[in-house]
HTML snippet that shows the backbone in 3Dmol.js (N, CA, C, O; Angstrom):
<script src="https://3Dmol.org/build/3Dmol-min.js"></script>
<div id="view" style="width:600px;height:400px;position:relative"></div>
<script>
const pdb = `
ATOM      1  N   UNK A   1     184.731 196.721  85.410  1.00  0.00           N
ATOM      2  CA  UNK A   1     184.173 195.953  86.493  1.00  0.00           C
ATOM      3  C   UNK A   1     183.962 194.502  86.054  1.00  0.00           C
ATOM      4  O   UNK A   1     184.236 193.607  86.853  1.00  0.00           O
ATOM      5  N   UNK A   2     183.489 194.208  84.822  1.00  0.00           N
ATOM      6  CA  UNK A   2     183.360 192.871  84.658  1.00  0.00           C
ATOM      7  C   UNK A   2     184.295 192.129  84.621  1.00  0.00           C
ATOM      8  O   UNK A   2     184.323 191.042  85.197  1.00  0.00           O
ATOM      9  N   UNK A   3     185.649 192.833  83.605  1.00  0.00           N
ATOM     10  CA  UNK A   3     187.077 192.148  83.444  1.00  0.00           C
ATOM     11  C   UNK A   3     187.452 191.752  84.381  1.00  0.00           C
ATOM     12  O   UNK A   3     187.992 190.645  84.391  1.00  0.00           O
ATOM     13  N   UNK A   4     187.297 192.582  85.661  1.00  0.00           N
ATOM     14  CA  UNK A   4     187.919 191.982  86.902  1.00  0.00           C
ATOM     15  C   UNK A   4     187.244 191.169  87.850  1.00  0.00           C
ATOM     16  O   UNK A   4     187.729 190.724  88.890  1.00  0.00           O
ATOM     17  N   UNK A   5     185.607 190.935  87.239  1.00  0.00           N
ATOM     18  CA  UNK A   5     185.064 189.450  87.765  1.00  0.00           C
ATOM     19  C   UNK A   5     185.366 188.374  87.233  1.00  0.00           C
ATOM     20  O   UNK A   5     185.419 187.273  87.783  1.00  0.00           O
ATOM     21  N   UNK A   6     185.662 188.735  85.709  1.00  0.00           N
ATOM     22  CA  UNK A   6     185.979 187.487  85.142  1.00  0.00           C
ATOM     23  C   UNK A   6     186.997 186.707  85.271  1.00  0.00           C
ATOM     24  O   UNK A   6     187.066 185.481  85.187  1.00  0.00           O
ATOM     25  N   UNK A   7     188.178 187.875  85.584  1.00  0.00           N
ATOM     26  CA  UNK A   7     189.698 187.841  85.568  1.00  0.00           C
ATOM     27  C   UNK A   7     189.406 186.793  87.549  1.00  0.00           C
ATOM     28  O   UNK A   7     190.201 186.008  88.065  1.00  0.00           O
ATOM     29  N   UNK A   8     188.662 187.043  87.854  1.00  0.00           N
ATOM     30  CA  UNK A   8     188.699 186.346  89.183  1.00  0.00           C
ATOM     31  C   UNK A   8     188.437 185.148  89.235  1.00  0.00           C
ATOM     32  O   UNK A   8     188.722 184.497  90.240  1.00  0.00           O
ATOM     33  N   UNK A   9     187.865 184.622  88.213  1.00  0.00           N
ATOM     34  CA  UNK A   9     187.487 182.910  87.980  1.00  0.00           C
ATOM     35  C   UNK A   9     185.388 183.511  88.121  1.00  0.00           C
ATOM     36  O   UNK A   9     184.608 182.810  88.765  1.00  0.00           O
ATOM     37  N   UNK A  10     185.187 184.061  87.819  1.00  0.00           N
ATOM     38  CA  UNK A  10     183.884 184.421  87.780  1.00  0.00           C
ATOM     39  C   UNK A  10     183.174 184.542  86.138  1.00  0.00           C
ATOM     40  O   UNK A  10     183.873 184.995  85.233  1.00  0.00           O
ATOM     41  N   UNK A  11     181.548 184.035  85.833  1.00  0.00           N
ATOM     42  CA  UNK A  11     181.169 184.288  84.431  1.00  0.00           C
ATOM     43  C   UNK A  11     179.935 184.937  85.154  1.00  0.00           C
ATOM     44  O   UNK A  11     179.152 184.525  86.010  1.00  0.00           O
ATOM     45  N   UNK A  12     180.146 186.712  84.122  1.00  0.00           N
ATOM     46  CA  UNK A  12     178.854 187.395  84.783  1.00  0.00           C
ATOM     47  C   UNK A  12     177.998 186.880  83.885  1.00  0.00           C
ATOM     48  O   UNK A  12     178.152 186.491  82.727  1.00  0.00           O
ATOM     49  N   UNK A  13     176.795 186.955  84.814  1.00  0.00           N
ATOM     50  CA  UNK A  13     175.366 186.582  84.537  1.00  0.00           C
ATOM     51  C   UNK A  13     174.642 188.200  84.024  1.00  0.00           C
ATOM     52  O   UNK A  13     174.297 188.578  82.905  1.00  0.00           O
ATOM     53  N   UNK A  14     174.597 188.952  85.451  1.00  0.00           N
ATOM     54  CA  UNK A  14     173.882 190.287  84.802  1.00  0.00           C
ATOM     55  C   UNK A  14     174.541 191.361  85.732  1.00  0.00           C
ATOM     56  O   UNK A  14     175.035 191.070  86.821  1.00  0.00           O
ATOM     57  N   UNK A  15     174.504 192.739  85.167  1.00  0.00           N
ATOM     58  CA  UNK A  15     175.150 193.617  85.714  1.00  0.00           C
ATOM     59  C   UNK A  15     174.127 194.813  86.032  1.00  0.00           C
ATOM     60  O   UNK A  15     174.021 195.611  85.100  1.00  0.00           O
ATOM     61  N   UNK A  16     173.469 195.048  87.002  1.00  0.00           N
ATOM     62  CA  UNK A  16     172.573 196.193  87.166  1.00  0.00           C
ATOM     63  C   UNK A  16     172.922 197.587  87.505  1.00  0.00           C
ATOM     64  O   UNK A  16     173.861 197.605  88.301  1.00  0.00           O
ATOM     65  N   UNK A  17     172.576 198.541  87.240  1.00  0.00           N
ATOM     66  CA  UNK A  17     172.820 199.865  87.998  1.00  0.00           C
ATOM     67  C   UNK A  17     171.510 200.280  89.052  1.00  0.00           C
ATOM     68  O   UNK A  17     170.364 200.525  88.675  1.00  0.00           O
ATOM     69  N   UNK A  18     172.019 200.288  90.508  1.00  0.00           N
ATOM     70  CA  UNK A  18     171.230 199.823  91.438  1.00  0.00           C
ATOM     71  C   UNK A  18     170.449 201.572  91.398  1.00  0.00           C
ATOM     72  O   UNK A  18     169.453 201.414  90.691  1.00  0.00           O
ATOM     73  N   UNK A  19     170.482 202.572  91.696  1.00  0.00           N
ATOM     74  CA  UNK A  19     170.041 203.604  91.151  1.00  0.00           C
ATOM     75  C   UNK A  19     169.509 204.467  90.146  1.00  0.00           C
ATOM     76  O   UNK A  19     168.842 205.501  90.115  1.00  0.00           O
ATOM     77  N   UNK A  20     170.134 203.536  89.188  1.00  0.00           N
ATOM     78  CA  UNK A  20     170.075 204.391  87.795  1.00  0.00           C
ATOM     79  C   UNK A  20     170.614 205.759  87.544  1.00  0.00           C
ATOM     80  O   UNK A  20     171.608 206.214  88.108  1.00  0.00           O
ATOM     81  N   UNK A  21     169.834 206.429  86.590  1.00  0.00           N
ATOM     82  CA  UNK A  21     169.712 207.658  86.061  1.00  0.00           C
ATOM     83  C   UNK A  21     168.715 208.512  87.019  1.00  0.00           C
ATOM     84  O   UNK A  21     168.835 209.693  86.696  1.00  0.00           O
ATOM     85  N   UNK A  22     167.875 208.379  87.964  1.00  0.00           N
ATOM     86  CA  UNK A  22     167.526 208.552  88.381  1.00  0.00           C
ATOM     87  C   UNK A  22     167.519 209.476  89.469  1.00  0.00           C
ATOM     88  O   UNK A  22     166.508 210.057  89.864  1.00  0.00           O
ATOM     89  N   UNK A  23     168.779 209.614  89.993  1.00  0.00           N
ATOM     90  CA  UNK A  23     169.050 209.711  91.535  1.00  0.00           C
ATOM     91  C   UNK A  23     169.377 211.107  91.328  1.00  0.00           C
ATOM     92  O   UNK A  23     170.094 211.300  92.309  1.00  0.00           O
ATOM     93  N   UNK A  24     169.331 212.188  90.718  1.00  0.00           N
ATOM     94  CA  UNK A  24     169.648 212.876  90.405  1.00  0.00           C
ATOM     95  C   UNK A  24     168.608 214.196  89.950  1.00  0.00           C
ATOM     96  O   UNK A  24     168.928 215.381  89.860  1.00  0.00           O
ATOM     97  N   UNK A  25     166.991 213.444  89.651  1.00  0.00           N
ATOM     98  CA  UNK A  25     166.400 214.397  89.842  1.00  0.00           C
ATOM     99  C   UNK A  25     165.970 215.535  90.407  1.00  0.00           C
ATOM    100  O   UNK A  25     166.331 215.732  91.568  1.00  0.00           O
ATOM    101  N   UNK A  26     165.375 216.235  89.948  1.00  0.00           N
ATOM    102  CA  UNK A  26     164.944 217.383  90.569  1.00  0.00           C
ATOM    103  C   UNK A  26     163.837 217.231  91.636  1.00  0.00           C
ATOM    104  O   UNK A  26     162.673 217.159  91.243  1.00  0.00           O
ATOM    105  N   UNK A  27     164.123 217.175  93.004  1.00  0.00           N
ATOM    106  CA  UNK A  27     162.951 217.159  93.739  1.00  0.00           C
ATOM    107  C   UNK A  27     162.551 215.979  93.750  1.00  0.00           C
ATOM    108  O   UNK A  27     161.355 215.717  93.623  1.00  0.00           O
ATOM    109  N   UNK A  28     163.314 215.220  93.877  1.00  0.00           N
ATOM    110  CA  UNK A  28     163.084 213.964  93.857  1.00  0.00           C
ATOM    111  C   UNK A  28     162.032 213.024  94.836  1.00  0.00           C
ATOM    112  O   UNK A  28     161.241 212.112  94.593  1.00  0.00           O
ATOM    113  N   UNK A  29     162.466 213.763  96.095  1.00  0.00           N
ATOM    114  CA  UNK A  29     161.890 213.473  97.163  1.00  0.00           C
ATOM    115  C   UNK A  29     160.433 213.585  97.038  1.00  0.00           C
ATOM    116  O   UNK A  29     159.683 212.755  97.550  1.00  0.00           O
ATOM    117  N   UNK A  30     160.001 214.637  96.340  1.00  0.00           N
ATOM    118  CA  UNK A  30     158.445 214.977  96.407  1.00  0.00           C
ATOM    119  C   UNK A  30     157.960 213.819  95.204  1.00  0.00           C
ATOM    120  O   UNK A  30     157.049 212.993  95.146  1.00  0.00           O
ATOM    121  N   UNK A  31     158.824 214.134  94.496  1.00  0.00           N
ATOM    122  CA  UNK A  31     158.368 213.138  92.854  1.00  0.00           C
ATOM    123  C   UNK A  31     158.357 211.905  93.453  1.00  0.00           C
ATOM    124  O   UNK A  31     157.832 211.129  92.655  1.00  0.00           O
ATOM    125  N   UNK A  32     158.742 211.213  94.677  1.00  0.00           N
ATOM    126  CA  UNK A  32     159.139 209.854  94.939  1.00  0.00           C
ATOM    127  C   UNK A  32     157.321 209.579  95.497  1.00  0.00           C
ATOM    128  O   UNK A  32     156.391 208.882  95.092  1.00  0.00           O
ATOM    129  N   UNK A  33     157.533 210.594  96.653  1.00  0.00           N
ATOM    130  CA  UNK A  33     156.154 210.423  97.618  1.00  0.00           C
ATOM    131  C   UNK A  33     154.853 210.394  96.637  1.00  0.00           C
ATOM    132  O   UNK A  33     153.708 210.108  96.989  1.00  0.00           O
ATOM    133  N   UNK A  34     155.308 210.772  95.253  1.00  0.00           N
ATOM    134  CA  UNK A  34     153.608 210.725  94.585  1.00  0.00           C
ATOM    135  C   UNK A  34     153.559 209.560  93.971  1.00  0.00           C
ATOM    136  O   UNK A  34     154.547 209.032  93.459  1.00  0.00           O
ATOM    137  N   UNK A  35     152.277 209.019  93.978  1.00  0.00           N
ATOM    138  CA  UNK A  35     152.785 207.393  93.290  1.00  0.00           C
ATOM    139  C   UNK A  35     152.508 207.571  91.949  1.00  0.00           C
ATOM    140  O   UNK A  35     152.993 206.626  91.326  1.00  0.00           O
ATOM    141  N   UNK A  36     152.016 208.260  91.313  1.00  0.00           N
ATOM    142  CA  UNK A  36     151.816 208.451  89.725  1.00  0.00           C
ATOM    143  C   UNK A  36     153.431 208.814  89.060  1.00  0.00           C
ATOM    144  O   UNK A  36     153.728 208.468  87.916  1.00  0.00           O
ATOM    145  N   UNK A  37     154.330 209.509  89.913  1.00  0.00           N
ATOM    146  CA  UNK A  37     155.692 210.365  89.769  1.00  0.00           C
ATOM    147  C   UNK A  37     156.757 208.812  89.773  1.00  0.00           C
ATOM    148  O   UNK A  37     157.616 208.448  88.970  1.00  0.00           O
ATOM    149  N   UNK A  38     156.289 208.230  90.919  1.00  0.00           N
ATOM    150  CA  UNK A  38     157.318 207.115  91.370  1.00  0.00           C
ATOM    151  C   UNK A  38     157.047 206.136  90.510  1.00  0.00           C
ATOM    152  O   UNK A  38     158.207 205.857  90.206  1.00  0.00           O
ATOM    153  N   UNK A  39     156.219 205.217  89.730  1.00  0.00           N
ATOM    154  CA  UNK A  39     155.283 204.904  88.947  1.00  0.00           C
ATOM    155  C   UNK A  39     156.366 204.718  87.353  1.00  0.00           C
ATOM    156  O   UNK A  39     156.757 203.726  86.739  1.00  0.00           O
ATOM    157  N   UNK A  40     156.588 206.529  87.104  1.00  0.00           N
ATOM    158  CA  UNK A  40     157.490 206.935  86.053  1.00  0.00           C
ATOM    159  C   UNK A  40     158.989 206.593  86.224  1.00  0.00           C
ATOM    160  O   UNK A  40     159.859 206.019  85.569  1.00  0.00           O
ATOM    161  N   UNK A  41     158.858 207.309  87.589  1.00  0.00           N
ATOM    162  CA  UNK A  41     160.588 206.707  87.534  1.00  0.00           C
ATOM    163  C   UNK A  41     160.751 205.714  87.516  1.00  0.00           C
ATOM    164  O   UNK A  41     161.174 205.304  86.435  1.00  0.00           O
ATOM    165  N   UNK A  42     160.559 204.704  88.581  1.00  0.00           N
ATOM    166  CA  UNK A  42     160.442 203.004  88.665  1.00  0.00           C
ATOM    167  C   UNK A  42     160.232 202.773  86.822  1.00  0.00           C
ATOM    168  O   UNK A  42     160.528 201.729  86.242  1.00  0.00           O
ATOM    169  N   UNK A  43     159.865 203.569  86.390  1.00  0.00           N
ATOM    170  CA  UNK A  43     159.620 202.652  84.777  1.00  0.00           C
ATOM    171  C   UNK A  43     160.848 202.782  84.285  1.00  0.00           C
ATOM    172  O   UNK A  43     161.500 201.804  83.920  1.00  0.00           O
ATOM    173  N   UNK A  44     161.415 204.371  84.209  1.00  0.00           N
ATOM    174  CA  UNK A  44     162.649 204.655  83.652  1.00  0.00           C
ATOM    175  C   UNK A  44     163.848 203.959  84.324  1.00  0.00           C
ATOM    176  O   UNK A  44     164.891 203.657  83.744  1.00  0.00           O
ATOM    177  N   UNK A  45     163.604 203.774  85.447  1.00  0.00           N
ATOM    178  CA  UNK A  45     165.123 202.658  85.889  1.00  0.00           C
ATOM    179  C   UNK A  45     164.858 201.422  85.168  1.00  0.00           C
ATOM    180  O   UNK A  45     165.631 201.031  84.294  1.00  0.00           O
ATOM    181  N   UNK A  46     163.925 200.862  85.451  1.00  0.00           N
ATOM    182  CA  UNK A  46     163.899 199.504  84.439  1.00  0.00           C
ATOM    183  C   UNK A  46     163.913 199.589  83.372  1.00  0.00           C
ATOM    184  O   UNK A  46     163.809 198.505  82.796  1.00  0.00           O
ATOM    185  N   UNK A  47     164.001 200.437  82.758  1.00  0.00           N
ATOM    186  CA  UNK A  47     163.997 200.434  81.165  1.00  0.00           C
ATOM    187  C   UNK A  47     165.562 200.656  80.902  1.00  0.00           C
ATOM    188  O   UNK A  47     165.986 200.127  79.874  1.00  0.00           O
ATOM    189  N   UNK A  48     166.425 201.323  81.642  1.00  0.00           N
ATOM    190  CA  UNK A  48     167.521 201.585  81.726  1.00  0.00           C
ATOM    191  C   UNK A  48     169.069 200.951  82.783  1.00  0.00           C
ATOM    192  O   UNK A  48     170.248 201.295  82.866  1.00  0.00           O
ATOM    193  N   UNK A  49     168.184 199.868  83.442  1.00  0.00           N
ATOM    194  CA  UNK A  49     168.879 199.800  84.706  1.00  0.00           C
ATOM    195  C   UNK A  49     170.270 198.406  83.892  1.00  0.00           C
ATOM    196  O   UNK A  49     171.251 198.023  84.529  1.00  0.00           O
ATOM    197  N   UNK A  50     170.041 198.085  82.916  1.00  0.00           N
ATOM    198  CA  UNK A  50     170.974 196.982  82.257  1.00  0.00           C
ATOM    199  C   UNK A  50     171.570 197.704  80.696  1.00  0.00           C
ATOM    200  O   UNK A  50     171.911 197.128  79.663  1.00  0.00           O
ATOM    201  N   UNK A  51     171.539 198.762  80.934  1.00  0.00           N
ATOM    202  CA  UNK A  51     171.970 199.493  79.574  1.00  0.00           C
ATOM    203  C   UNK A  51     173.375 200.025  79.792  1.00  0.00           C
ATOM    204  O   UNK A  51     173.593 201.094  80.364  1.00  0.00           O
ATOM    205  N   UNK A  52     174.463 199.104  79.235  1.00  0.00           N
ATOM    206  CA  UNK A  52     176.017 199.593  79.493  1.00  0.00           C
ATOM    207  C   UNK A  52     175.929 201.159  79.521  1.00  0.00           C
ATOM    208  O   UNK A  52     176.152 201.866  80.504  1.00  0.00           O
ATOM    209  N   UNK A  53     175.508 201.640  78.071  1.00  0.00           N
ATOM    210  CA  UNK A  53     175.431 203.050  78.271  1.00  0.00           C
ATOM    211  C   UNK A  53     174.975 204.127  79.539  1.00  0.00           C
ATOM    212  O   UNK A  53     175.402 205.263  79.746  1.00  0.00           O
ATOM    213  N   UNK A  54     174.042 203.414  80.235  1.00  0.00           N
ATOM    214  CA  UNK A  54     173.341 203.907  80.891  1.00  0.00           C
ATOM    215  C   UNK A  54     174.598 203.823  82.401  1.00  0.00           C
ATOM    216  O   UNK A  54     174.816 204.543  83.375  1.00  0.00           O
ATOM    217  N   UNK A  55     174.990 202.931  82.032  1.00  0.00           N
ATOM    218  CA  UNK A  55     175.891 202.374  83.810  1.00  0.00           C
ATOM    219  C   UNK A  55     176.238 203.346  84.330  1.00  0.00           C
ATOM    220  O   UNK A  55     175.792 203.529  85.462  1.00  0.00           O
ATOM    221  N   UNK A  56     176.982 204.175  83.867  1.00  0.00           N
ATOM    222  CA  UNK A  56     178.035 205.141  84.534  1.00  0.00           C
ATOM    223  C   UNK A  56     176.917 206.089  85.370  1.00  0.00           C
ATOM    224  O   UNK A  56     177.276 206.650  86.405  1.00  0.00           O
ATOM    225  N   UNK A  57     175.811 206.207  84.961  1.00  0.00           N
ATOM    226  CA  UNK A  57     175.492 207.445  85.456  1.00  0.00           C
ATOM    227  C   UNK A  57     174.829 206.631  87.080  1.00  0.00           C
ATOM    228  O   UNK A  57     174.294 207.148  88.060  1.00  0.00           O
ATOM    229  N   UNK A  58     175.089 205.539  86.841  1.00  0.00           N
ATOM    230  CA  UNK A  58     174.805 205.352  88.456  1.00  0.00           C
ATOM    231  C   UNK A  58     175.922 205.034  90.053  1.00  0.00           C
ATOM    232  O   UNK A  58     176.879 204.296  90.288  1.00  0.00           O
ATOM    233  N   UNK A  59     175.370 205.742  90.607  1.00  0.00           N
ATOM    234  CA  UNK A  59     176.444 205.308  91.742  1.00  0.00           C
ATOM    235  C   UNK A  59     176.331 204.238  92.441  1.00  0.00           C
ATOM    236  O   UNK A  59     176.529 204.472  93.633  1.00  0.00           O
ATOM    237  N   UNK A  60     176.135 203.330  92.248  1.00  0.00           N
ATOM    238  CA  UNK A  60     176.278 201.973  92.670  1.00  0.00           C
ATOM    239  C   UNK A  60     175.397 200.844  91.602  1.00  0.00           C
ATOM    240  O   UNK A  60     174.359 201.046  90.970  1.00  0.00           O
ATOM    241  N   UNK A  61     176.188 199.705  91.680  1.00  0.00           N
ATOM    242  CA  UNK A  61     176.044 198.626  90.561  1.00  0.00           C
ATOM    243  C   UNK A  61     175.450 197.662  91.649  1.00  0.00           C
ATOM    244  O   UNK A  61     175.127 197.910  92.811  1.00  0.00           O
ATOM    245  N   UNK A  62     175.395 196.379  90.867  1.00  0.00           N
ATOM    246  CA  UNK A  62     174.733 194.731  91.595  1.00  0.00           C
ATOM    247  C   UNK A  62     175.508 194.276  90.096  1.00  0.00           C
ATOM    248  O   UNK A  62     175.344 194.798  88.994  1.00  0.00           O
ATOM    249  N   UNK A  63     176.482 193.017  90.499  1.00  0.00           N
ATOM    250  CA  UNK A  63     176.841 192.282  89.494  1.00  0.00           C
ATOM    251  C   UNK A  63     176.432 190.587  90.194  1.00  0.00           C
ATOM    252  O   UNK A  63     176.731 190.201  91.324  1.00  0.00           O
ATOM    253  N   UNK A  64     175.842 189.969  89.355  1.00  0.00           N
ATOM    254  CA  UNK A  64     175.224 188.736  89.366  1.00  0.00           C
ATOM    255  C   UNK A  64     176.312 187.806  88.490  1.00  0.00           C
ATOM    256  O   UNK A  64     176.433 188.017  87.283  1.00  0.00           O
ATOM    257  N   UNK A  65     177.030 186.854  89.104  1.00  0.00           N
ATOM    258  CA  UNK A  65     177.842 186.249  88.771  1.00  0.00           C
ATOM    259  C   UNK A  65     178.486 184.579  89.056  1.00  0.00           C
ATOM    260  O   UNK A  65     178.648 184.246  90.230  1.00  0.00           O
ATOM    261  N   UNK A  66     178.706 183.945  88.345  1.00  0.00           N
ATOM    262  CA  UNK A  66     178.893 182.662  88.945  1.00  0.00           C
ATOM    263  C   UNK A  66     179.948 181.673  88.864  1.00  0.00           C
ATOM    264  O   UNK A  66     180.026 181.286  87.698  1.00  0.00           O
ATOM    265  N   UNK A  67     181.034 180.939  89.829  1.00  0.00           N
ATOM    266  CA  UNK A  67     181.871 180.915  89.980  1.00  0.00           C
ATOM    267  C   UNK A  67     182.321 179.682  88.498  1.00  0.00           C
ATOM    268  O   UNK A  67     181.672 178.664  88.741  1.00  0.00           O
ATOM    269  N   UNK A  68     182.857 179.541  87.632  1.00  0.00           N
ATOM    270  CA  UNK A  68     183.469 178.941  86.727  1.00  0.00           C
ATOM    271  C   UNK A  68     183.788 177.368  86.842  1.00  0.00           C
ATOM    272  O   UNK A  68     184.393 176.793  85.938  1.00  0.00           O
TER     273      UNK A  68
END
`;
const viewer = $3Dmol.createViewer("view");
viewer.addModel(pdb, "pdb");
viewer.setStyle({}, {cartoon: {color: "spectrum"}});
viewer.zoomTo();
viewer.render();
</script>
């Protein structure tokens, strides 16, 4: 994904994973509605949301980029 911003006349700035690792929990829905639960997750996406490693496991990105 980046090669082909760059390859476009583009220099990325930052590349996020707009979901994370996240999206995938168990029961998520209930874990979301508690705010002590949501609290955790919201921590674990940010702790993870710019970690190449981490990218793939999300289904959708945000690339921040600026034209050359």
């Amino acid at each position: 994904m980046k090669s082909e911003i760059t390859e476009s006349g583009f220099e990325v700035e930052k590349a996020i994973a707009v979901e994370g690792c996240i999206w995938f929990t168990p029961h998520l829905q209930e874990k979301w509605e508690d705010d002590a639960s949501r609290e955790r997750l919201l921590d674990i996406v940010r702790m993870t949301e710019t970690e190449p490693e981490m990218m793939g496991m999300s289904p959708h990105f945000l690339v921040v980029a600026r034209k050359k």
